[in-house]
C-alpha positions as CSV (number, residue, x, y, z in Angstrom):
1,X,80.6,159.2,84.8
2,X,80.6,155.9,83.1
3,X,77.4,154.5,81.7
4,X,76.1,151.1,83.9
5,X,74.1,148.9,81.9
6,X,72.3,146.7,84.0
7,X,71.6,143.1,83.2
8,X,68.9,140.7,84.5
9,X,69.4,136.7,84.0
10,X,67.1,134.9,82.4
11,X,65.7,131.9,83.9
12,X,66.6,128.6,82.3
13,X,63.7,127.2,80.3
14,X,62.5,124.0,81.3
15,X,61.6,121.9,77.9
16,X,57.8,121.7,78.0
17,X,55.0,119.7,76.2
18,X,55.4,121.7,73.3
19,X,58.6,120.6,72.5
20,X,57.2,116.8,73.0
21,X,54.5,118.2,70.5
22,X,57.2,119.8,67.9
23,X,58.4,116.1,67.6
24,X,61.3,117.5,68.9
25,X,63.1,113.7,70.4
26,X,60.2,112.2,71.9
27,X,62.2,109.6,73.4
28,X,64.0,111.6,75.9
29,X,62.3,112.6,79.6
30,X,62.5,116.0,79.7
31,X,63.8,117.5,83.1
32,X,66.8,119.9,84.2
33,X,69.7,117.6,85.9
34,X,70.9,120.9,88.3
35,X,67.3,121.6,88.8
36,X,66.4,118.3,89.8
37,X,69.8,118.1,92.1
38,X,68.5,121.0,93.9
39,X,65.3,119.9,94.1
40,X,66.6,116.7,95.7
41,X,68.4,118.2,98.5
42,X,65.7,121.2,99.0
43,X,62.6,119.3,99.0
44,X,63.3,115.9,100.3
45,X,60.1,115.5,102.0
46,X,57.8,116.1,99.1
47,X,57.4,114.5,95.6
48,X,61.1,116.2,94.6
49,X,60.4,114.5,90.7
50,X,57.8,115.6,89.3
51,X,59.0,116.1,85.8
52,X,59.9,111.9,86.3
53,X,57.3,110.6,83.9
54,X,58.2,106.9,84.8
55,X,59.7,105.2,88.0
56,X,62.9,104.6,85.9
57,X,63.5,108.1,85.0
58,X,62.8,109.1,88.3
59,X,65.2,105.8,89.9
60,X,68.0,107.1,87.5
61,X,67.4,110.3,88.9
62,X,67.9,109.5,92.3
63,X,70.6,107.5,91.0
64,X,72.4,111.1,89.9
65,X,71.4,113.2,92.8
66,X,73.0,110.6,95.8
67,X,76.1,110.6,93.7
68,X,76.1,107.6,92.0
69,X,74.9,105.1,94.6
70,X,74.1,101.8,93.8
71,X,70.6,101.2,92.5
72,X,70.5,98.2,95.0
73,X,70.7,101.3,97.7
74,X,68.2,103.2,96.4
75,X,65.4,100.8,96.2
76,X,66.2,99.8,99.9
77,X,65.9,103.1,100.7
78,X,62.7,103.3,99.1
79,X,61.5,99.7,100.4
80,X,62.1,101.5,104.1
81,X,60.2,104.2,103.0
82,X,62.6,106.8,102.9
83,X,62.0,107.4,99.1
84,X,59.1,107.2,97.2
85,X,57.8,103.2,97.2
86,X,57.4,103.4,93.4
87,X,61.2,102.7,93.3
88,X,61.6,99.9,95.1
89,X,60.0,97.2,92.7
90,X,60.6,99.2,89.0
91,X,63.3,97.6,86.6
92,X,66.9,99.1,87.4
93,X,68.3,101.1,84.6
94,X,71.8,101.3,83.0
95,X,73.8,104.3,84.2
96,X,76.2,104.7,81.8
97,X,78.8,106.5,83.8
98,X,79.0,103.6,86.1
99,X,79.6,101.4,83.6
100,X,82.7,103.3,82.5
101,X,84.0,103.3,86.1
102,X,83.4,99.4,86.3
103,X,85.4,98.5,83.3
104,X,88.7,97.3,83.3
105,X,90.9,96.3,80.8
106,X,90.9,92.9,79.6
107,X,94.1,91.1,78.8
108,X,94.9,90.8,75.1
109,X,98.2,88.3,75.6
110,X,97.7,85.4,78.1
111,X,99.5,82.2,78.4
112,X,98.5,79.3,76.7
113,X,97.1,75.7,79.1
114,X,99.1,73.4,76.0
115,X,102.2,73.4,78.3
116,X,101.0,73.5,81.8
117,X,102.4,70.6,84.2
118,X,105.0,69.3,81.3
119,X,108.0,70.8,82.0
120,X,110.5,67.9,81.9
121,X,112.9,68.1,85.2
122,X,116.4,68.0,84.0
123,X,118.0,65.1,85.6
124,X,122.1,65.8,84.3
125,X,124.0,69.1,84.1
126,X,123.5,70.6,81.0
127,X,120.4,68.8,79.8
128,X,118.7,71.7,80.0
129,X,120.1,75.3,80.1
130,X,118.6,78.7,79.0
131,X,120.3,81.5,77.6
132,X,119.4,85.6,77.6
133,X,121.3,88.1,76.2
134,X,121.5,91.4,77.9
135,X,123.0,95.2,76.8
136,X,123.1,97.7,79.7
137,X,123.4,101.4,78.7
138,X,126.4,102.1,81.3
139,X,129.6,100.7,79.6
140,X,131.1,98.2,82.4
141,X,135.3,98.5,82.8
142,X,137.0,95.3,81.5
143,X,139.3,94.2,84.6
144,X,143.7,94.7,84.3
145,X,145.7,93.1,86.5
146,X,148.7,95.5,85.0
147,X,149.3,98.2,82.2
148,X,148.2,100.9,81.0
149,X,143.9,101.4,81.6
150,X,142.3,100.8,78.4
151,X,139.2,102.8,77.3
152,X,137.8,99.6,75.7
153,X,134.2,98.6,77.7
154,X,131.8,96.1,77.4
155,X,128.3,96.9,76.9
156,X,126.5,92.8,76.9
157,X,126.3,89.9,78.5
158,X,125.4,86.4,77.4
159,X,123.4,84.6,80.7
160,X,123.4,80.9,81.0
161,X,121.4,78.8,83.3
162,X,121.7,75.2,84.1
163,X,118.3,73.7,85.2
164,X,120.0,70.7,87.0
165,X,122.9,72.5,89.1
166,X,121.0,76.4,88.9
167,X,124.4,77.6,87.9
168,X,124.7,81.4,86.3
169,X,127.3,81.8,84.1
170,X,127.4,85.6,83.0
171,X,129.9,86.5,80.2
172,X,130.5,89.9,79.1
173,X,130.6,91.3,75.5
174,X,131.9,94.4,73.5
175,X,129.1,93.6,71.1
176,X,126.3,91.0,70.5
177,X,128.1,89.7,67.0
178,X,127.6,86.1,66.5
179,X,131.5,85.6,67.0
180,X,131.1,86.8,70.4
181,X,128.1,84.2,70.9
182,X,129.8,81.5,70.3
183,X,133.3,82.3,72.0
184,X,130.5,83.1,75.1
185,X,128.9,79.3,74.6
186,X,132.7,77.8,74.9
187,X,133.6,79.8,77.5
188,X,130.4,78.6,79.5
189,X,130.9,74.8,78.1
190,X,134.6,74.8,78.8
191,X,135.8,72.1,80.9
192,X,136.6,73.9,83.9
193,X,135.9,73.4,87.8
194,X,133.0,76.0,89.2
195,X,133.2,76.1,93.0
């Protein structure tokens, strides 16, 4: 037969007033958050702190135990008498966690207020036009009327814009060369009819 060794847990030590006496981080309130949890839940109509050497600890602590509700919360609760009256008039602490959760992020890049409301309305066709250049990652098939199919494609586009009329002009590229550009630019100034 095997040999069974039995083995008995310890209970979890609770730091006393000889660690406060050790000089070991005086500043701290010394309590057990899992034993205070249970404590909070098991004990609700007694004094469930009493490790809590100050209302704030023991707000804060509340603060843990009814999962993180607001402190505003708690000290009604305590105004109406459901928790200790101590916490209803004690300075609210800073719960560090809930400060995390409250963030957001904060945009880096806005737009400027220099140009706001100055935009000058374009009162002739091609006073004002914008271009954009575009490559797409699926090679696009250059249209034949007749002959053989070519494998050439073309991969860009030059976009221009006319503020006046809103006209799109899109003209398609093998490459975004400066040649191509430019025969792009004559195409879309090209005295043609659009209808």
């Amino acid at each position: 037969p095997a040999a069974t060794t039995t083995t008995t847990a310890q209970p979890t030590a609770t730091p006393t007033a000889t660690t406060e006496a050790s000089g070991a981080r005086p500043d701290t309130i010394p309590f057990e958050l899992r034993e205070a949890e249970e404590q909070c839940y098991e004990n609700f109509d007694q004094d469930p702190m009493p490790q809590c050497t100050d209302p704030v600890s023991e707000l804060l602590m509340w603060h843990y135990c009814l999962g993180h509700t607001p402190f505003s919360h708690i000290q009604g609760m305590a105004k109406h008498g459901d928790l200790p009256k101590r916490l209803s008039e004690c300075r609210v602490p800073i719960c560090s966690a809930c400060r995390l959760g409250k963030a957001t992020k904060i945009p880096w890049r806005n737009k400027g207020k220099g140009n706001a409301g100055k935009l000058i309305q374009a009162t002739i066709p091609g006073q004002c036009v914008s271009v954009d250049q575009m490559e797409s990652t699926t090679p696009g098939l250059i249209g034949q009327m007749r002959g053989w199919i070519t494998k050439v494609r073309y991969k860009h586009s030059t976009i221009f814009v006319d503020h006046f009329s809103d006209l799109t002009y899109v003209h398609h590229q093998q490459t975004l060369t400066s040649e191509e550009t430019v025969a792009a630019k004559r195409a879309f100034e090209a005295p043609t009819t659009w209808e």
